[in-house]
C-alpha positions as CSV (number, residue, x, y, z in Angstrom):
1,X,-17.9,-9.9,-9.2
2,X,-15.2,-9.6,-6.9
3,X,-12.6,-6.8,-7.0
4,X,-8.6,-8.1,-7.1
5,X,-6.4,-7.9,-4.6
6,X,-3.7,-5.4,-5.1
7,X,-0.9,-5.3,-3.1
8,X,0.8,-1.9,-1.3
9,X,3.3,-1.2,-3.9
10,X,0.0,-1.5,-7.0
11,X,-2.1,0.4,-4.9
12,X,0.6,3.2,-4.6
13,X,0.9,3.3,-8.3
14,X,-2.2,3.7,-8.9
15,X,-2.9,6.2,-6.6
16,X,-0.8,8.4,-8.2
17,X,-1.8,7.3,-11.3
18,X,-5.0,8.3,-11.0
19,X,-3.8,11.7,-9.4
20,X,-2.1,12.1,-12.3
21,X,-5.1,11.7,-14.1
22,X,-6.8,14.1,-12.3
23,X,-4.1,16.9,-13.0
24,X,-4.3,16.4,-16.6
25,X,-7.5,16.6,-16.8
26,X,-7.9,19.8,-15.1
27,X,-5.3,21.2,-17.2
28,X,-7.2,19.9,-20.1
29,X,-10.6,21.8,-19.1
30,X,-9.7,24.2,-16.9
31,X,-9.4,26.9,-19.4
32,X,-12.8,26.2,-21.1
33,X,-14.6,26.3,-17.6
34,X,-16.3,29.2,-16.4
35,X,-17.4,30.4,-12.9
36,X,-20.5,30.1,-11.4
37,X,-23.0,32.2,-12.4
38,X,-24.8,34.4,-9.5
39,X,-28.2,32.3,-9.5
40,X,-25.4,29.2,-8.4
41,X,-23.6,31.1,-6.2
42,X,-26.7,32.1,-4.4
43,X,-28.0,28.6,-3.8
44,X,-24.5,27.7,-2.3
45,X,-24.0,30.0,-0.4
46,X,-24.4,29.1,3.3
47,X,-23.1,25.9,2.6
48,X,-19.7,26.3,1.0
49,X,-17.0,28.8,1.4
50,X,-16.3,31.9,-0.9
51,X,-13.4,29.7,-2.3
52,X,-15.1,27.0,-3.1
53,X,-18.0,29.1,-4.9
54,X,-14.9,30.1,-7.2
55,X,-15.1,27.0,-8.8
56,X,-15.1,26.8,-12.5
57,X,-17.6,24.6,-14.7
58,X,-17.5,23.3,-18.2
59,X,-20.5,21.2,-19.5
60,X,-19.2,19.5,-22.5
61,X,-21.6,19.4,-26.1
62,X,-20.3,16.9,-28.5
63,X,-17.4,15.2,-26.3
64,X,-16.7,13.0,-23.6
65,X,-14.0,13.0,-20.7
66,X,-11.9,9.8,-21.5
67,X,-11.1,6.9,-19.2
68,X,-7.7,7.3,-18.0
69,X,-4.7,5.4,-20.2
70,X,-4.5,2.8,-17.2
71,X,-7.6,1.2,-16.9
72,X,-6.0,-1.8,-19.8
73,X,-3.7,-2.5,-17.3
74,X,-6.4,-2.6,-14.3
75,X,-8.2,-4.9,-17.1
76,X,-5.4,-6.8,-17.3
77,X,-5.6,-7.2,-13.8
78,X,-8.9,-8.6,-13.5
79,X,-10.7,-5.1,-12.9
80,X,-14.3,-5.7,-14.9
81,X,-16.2,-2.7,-13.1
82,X,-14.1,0.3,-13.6
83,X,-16.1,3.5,-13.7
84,X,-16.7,4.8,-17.0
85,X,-15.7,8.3,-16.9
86,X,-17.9,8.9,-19.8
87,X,-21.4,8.0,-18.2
88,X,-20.3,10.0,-15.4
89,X,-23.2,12.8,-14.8
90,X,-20.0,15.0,-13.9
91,X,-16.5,14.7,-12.6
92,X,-15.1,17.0,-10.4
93,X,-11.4,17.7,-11.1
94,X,-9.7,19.7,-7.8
95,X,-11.7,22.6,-8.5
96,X,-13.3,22.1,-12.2
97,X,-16.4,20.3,-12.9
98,X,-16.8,19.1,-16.2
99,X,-20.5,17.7,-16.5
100,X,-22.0,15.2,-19.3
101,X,-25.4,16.7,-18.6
102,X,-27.1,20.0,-17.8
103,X,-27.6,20.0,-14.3
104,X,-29.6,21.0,-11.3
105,X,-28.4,22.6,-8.1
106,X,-28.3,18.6,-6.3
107,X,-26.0,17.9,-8.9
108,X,-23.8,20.8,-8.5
109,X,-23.8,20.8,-4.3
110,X,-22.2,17.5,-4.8
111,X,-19.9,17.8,-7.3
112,X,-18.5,21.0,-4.7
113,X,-18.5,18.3,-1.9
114,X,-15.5,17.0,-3.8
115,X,-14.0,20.2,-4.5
116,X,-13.8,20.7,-0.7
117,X,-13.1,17.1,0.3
118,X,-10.3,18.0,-2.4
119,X,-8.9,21.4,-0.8
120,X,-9.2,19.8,2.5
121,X,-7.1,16.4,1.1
122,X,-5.6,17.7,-1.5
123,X,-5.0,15.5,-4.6
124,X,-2.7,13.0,-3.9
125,X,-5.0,12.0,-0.6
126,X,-7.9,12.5,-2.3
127,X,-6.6,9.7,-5.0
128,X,-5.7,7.6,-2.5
129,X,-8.8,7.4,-0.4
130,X,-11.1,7.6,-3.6
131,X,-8.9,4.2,-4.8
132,X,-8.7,2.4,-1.4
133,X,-12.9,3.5,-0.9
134,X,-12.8,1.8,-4.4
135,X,-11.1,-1.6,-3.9
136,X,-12.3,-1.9,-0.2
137,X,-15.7,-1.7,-1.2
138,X,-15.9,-2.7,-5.0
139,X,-17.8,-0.6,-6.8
140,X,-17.8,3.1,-7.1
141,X,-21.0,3.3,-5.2
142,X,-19.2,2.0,-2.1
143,X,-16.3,4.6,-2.1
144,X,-16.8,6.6,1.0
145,X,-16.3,9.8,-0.6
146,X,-18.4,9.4,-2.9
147,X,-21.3,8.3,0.0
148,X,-20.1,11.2,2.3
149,X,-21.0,13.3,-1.0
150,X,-24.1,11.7,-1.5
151,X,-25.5,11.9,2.7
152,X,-24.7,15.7,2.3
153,X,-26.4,16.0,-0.9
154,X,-29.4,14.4,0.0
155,X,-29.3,16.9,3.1
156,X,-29.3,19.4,1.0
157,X,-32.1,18.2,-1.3
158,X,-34.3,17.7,1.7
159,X,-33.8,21.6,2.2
160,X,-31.9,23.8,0.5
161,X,-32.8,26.8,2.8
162,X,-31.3,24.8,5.5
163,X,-27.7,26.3,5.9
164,X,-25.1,24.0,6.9
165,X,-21.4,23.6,6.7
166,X,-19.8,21.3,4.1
167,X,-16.4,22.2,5.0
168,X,-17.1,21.4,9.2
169,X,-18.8,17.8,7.8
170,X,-15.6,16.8,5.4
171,X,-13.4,17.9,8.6
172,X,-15.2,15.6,10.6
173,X,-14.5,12.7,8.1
174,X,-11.4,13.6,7.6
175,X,-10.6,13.8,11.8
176,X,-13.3,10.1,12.6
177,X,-10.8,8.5,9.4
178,X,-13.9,7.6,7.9
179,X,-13.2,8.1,4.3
Protein backbone atom coordinates (compact mmCIF):
# COMPACT_ATOMS: atom_id res chain seq x y z
CA UNK A 1 0.00 0.00 0.00
CA UNK A 2 1.26 3.21 -0.68
CA UNK A 3 1.87 5.94 1.90
CA UNK A 4 0.11 9.61 1.11
CA UNK A 5 1.65 12.48 0.16
CA UNK A 6 1.70 15.08 2.75
CA UNK A 7 2.62 18.36 1.94
CA UNK A 8 5.33 20.74 4.05
CA UNK A 9 2.84 22.49 6.16
CA UNK A 10 1.12 18.47 7.32
CA UNK A 11 4.36 17.19 7.71
CA UNK A 12 5.35 20.08 10.07
CA UNK A 13 2.31 19.42 12.11
CA UNK A 14 2.86 16.30 12.51
CA UNK A 15 6.17 16.43 13.50
CA UNK A 16 5.38 18.25 16.32
CA UNK A 17 2.59 16.38 16.89
CA UNK A 18 4.27 13.48 17.42
CA UNK A 19 6.95 15.32 19.57
CA UNK A 20 4.36 16.23 21.52
CA UNK A 21 3.45 12.80 21.89
CA UNK A 22 6.59 11.85 22.88
CA UNK A 23 6.72 14.49 25.80
CA UNK A 24 3.61 13.34 27.23
CA UNK A 25 4.35 10.25 27.30
CA UNK A 26 7.56 10.58 29.18
CA UNK A 27 5.82 12.59 31.58
CA UNK A 28 3.26 9.88 31.82
CA UNK A 29 6.03 7.08 32.68
CA UNK A 30 8.83 8.74 33.73
CA UNK A 31 8.05 8.64 37.33
CA UNK A 32 7.25 4.82 37.43
CA UNK A 33 10.66 4.06 35.58
CA UNK A 34 13.57 3.00 37.33
CA UNK A 35 17.35 3.03 36.48
CA UNK A 36 19.23 0.37 35.27
CA UNK A 37 20.24 -2.13 37.42
CA UNK A 38 24.14 -2.81 37.67
CA UNK A 39 24.09 -6.26 35.66
CA UNK A 40 22.60 -3.62 32.65
CA UNK A 41 24.88 -1.05 33.22
CA UNK A 42 27.69 -3.53 32.97
CA UNK A 43 26.73 -4.86 29.61
CA UNK A 44 26.55 -1.26 28.28
CA UNK A 45 29.14 -0.03 29.35
CA UNK A 46 31.79 0.50 26.62
CA UNK A 47 29.26 1.27 24.30
CA UNK A 48 27.26 4.18 25.70
CA UNK A 49 28.14 7.10 27.83
CA UNK A 50 27.56 7.43 31.73
CA UNK A 51 24.55 9.58 30.68
CA UNK A 52 22.99 7.52 28.64
CA UNK A 53 23.39 4.46 31.18
CA UNK A 54 21.16 6.86 33.42
CA UNK A 55 18.27 5.96 31.61
CA UNK A 56 15.22 5.03 33.36
CA UNK A 57 12.95 1.77 32.40
CA UNK A 58 9.42 0.84 33.07
CA UNK A 59 8.11 -2.61 31.76
CA UNK A 60 4.41 -2.31 31.93
CA UNK A 61 2.13 -5.52 33.48
CA UNK A 62 -1.46 -5.22 32.72
CA UNK A 63 -1.32 -1.95 30.32
CA UNK A 64 -0.40 -0.70 27.06
CA UNK A 65 1.24 2.59 25.78
CA UNK A 66 -1.62 4.14 23.61
CA UNK A 67 -1.48 5.32 20.02
CA UNK A 68 -1.23 8.86 19.97
CA UNK A 69 -4.82 11.03 19.64
CA UNK A 70 -3.72 11.77 15.85
CA UNK A 71 -3.45 8.73 14.12
CA UNK A 72 -7.78 9.24 13.12
CA UNK A 73 -6.74 12.07 11.48
CA UNK A 74 -3.61 10.23 9.64
CA UNK A 75 -6.55 7.60 8.93
CA UNK A 76 -8.51 10.06 7.63
CA UNK A 77 -5.75 10.77 5.51
CA UNK A 78 -5.31 7.56 3.91
CA UNK A 79 -2.53 6.35 6.52
CA UNK A 80 -3.50 2.23 6.82
CA UNK A 81 0.03 1.19 8.25
CA UNK A 82 0.50 3.35 11.25
CA UNK A 83 2.68 1.68 13.93
CA UNK A 84 0.78 0.28 16.69
CA UNK A 85 2.41 1.60 19.72
CA UNK A 86 0.89 -1.26 21.54
CA UNK A 87 2.77 -4.21 19.77
CA UNK A 88 5.74 -2.28 20.14
CA UNK A 89 8.40 -4.59 21.98
CA UNK A 90 9.37 -1.17 23.63
CA UNK A 91 9.36 2.57 22.88
CA UNK A 92 11.92 4.65 23.90
CA UNK A 93 10.69 8.10 25.08
CA UNK A 94 13.89 10.78 25.21
CA UNK A 95 15.42 9.00 27.90
CA UNK A 96 12.58 6.43 29.29
CA UNK A 97 11.92 3.08 27.93
CA UNK A 98 8.75 1.68 28.53
CA UNK A 99 8.79 -2.09 27.25
CA UNK A 100 5.67 -4.47 26.39
CA UNK A 101 7.94 -7.44 27.09
CA UNK A 102 10.73 -8.57 29.46
CA UNK A 103 13.72 -8.13 27.66
CA UNK A 104 17.27 -9.14 26.82
CA UNK A 105 20.31 -6.95 26.67
CA UNK A 106 19.75 -6.72 22.31
CA UNK A 107 16.62 -5.31 23.20
CA UNK A 108 17.79 -2.86 25.58
CA UNK A 109 21.20 -1.64 23.45
CA UNK A 110 18.71 -0.55 21.01
CA UNK A 111 16.23 1.06 22.66
CA UNK A 112 19.56 3.34 24.12
CA UNK A 113 20.45 3.82 20.47
CA UNK A 114 17.41 6.07 20.44
CA UNK A 115 18.12 7.60 23.69
CA UNK A 116 21.34 8.83 22.18
CA UNK A 117 20.18 9.47 18.63
CA UNK A 118 17.59 11.58 20.92
CA UNK A 119 20.27 13.61 23.14
CA UNK A 120 22.27 14.08 20.05
CA UNK A 121 18.80 15.43 17.97
CA UNK A 122 16.94 16.24 20.50
CA UNK A 123 13.14 15.86 20.27
CA UNK A 124 11.83 17.99 17.96
CA UNK A 125 14.63 16.63 15.26
CA UNK A 126 14.26 13.37 16.34
CA UNK A 127 10.29 13.65 15.44
CA UNK A 128 11.03 15.06 12.37
CA UNK A 129 13.49 12.59 10.93
CA UNK A 130 11.61 9.60 12.59
CA UNK A 131 8.32 11.07 10.46
CA UNK A 132 10.07 12.02 7.18
CA UNK A 133 12.19 8.19 7.64
CA UNK A 134 8.43 7.21 7.94
CA UNK A 135 6.69 8.66 4.87
CA UNK A 136 9.90 8.45 2.61
CA UNK A 137 10.15 4.95 3.09
CA UNK A 138 6.52 3.69 4.21
CA UNK A 139 6.65 1.56 6.81
CA UNK A 140 8.30 1.74 10.12
CA UNK A 141 10.83 -0.76 9.04
CA UNK A 142 12.22 1.75 6.48
CA UNK A 143 12.71 4.72 8.96
CA UNK A 144 16.45 5.23 8.99
CA UNK A 145 16.57 5.55 12.61
CA UNK A 146 15.11 2.94 13.34
CA UNK A 147 17.72 0.80 10.70
CA UNK A 148 20.68 2.79 12.09
CA UNK A 149 19.33 1.28 15.47
CA UNK A 150 18.99 -1.96 14.21
CA UNK A 151 22.85 -2.23 12.09
CA UNK A 152 24.27 -1.22 15.66
CA UNK A 153 22.26 -3.69 17.40
CA UNK A 154 23.02 -6.45 15.34
CA UNK A 155 26.81 -5.29 15.93
CA UNK A 156 26.38 -5.62 19.11
CA UNK A 157 24.67 -9.00 19.14
CA UNK A 158 27.49 -10.37 17.05
CA UNK A 159 29.72 -9.40 20.10
CA UNK A 160 28.97 -7.91 23.04
CA UNK A 161 32.57 -7.87 24.35
CA UNK A 162 33.36 -5.87 21.30
CA UNK A 163 33.41 -2.17 22.66
CA UNK A 164 32.39 0.41 20.36
CA UNK A 165 30.94 3.88 20.39
CA UNK A 166 27.23 4.42 19.83
CA UNK A 167 27.54 8.10 20.36
CA UNK A 168 30.72 8.41 17.52
CA UNK A 169 28.23 6.10 14.97
CA UNK A 170 24.83 8.40 15.59
CA UNK A 171 27.44 11.53 15.07
CA UNK A 172 28.40 10.13 11.87
CA UNK A 173 24.66 9.90 10.75
CA UNK A 174 23.90 12.78 11.94
CA UNK A 175 27.15 14.76 10.09
CA UNK A 176 26.73 12.06 6.31
CA UNK A 177 22.55 13.37 6.73
CA UNK A 178 21.78 9.95 6.52
CA UNK A 179 18.90 9.76 8.85
Amino acid sequence: METPQLGPQQIAWLSNAVAQYILEQRVRYAPRAAPLNQAQQAAMTGFFREEILGTRILTLEGERVQNPDFYPALEALGFRNLPDQSTMAAITLVDVVVLHVWFDYGLLFHELVHVEQYRQLGVERFSELYDTGFLTGGCYERIPLEMHAYALGDQYEANPHQFFSVEDAVRDYIRRRAY
